[in-house]
C-alpha positions in Angstrom: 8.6 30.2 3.1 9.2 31.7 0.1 12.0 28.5 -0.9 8.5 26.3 -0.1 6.4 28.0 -2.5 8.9 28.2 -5.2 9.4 24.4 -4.7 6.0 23.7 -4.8 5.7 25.4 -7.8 8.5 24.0 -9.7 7.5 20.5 -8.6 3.9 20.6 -9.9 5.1 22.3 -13.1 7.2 19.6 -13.6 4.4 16.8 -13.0 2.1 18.3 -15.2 4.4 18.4 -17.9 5.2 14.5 -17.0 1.3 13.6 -17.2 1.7 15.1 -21.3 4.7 13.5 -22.5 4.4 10.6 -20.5 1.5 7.9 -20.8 2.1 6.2 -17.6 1.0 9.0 -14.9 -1.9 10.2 -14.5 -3.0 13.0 -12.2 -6.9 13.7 -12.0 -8.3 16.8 -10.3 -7.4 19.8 -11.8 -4.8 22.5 -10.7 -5.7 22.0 -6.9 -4.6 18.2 -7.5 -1.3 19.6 -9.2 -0.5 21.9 -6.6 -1.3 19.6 -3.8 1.2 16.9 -5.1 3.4 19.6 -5.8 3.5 20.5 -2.0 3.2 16.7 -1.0 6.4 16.0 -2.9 8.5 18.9 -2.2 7.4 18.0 1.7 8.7 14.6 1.1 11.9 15.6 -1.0 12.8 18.1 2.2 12.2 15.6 5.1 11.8 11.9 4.1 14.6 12.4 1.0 18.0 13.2 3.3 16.7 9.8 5.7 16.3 8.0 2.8 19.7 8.8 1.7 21.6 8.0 4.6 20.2 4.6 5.0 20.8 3.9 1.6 24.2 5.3 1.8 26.4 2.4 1.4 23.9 1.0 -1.5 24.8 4.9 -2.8 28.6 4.4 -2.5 28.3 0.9 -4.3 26.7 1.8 -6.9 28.4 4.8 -7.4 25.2 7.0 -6.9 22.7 5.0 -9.0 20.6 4.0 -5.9 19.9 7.5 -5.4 17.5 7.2 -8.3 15.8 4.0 -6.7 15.0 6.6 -3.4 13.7 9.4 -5.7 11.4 6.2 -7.5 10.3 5.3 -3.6 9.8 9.4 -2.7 7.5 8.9 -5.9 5.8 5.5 -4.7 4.9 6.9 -1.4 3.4 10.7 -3.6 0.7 7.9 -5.3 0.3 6.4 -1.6 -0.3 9.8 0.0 -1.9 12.1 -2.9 -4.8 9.5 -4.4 -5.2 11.9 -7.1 -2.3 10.7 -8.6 -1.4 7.2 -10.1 1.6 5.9 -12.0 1.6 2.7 -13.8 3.0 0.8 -16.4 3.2 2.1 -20.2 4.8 1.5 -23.4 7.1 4.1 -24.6 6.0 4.0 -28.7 9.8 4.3 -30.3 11.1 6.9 -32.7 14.0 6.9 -35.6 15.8 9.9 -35.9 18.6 10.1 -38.3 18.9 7.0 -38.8 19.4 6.2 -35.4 16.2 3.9 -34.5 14.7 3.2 -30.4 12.3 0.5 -30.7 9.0 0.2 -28.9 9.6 -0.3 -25.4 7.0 -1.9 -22.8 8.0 -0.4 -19.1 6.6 -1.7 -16.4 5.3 -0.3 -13.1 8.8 -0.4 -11.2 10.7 0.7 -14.2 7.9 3.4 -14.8 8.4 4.7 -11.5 12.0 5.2 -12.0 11.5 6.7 -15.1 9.1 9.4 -14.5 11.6 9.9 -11.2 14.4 10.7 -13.4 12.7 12.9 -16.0 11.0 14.8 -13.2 14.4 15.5 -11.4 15.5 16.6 -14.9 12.8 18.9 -15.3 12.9 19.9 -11.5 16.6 21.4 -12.3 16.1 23.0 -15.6 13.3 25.3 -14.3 15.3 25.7 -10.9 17.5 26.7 -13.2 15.5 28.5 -15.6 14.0 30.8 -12.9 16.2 31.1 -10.3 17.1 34.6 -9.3 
């Protein structure tokens, strides 16, 4: 129980600090809409997450791993399926040059937004798993 409600936790910390840096989710409703599709996705990382992963485990071993992002990206398909509350679409990242290295504007669209805001929510998943573990 208590595992649950730290998850939970973590996971709608997470998308709420996704919906400010990033332009292309959106989650309307509040702090009950956080928290609900904080639950919703820590219920579908716990039980949908390890089937996922063992149908998709020779695309895993192929690729070395990689596909294991695409299953996080459906985990987060089927959150905006279940939660209505939230949406993720596509969204142009704006660039930035920073010592002389320069990232140019980048248009990413829904499928590649998807797998973008999977991969920076699993990063910030981990760092405040880590951050406030025991």
């Amino acid at each position: 129980m208590k595992s649950l409600l730290r998850n939970t936790f973590l996971n709608a910390l997470s998308l709420f600090l996704l919906t400010q840096l990033i332009s292309g989710i959106n989650i309307s409703g509040g702090f009950i809409a956080f928290v609900l599709a904080g639950f919703c996705l820590t219920i579908l990382f716990w039980i949908l997450k390890p089937v996922l992963n063992l149908i998709s485990l020779p695309l895993n071993a192929l690729t070395l791993g990689f596909f294991s992002v695409v299953t996080n990206a459906i985990l987060f398909y089927l959150l905006t399926v279940f939660i209505p509350n939230v949406s993720i679409f596509a969204f142009t990242f704006p660039g930035f040059s920073f010592a002389g290295f320069i990232v140019p504007k980048i248009f990413i669209n829904t499928f590649f937004a998807f797998i973008v805001i999977a991969c920076l929510q699993s990063l910030l998943f981990t760092f405040f798993k880590w951050v406030f573990k025991k």
